[in-house]
N, C-alpha and C positions, 0 to 999 in steps of 0.2 A: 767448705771451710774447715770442716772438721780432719779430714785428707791432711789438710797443709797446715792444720796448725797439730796434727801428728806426728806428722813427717819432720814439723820446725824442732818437736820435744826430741824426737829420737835422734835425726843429728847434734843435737846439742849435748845428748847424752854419748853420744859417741866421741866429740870431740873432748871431753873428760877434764878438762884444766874449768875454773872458775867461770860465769858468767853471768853479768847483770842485765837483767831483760827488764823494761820501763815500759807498762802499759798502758793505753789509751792518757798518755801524761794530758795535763789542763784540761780535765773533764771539765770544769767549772767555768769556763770560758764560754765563746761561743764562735770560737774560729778553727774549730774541727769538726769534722762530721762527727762524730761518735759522744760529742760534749752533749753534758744534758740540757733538753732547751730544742736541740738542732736537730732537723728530722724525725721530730715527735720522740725523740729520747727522752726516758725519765729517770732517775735517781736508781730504781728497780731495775730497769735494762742495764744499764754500766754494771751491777752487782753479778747479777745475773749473769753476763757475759766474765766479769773477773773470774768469777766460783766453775763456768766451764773452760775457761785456760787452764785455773789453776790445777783442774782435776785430771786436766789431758796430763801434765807435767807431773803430776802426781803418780798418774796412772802407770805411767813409763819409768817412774823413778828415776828422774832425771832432778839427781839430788844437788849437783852440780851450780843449777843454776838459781841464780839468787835473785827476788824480786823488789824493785826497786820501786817506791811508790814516789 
């Protein structure tokens, strides 16, 4: 996972113009895997998982892209 969501930061950084990335959107539902509730998901894991996206796209300085909550 960590491969591809590397590879997701560094093409984004490459393609250079503006972009809005929308993460794990209606967490708070329960009609996606990744919502908390579903799959023994908690509050903690969705955070947890934001903070290592955000840190790949960080890492890459791929300043470009913009997160959309």
């Amino acid at each position: 996972l960590h491969a591809y969501v590397l590879r997701w930061a560094r093409d984004l950084k490459r393609f250079g113009e503006r972009v809005l990335v929308r993460f794990g959107h209606e967490m708070n539902g329960d009609w996606y895997p990744w919502a908390v509730g579903v799959n023994g998901n908690g509050a903690d894991d969705f955070k947890a998982a934001w903070r290592a996206l955000r840190a790949v796209f960080d890492e890459e300085e791929a300043t470009n892209v913009e997160w959309v909550w």
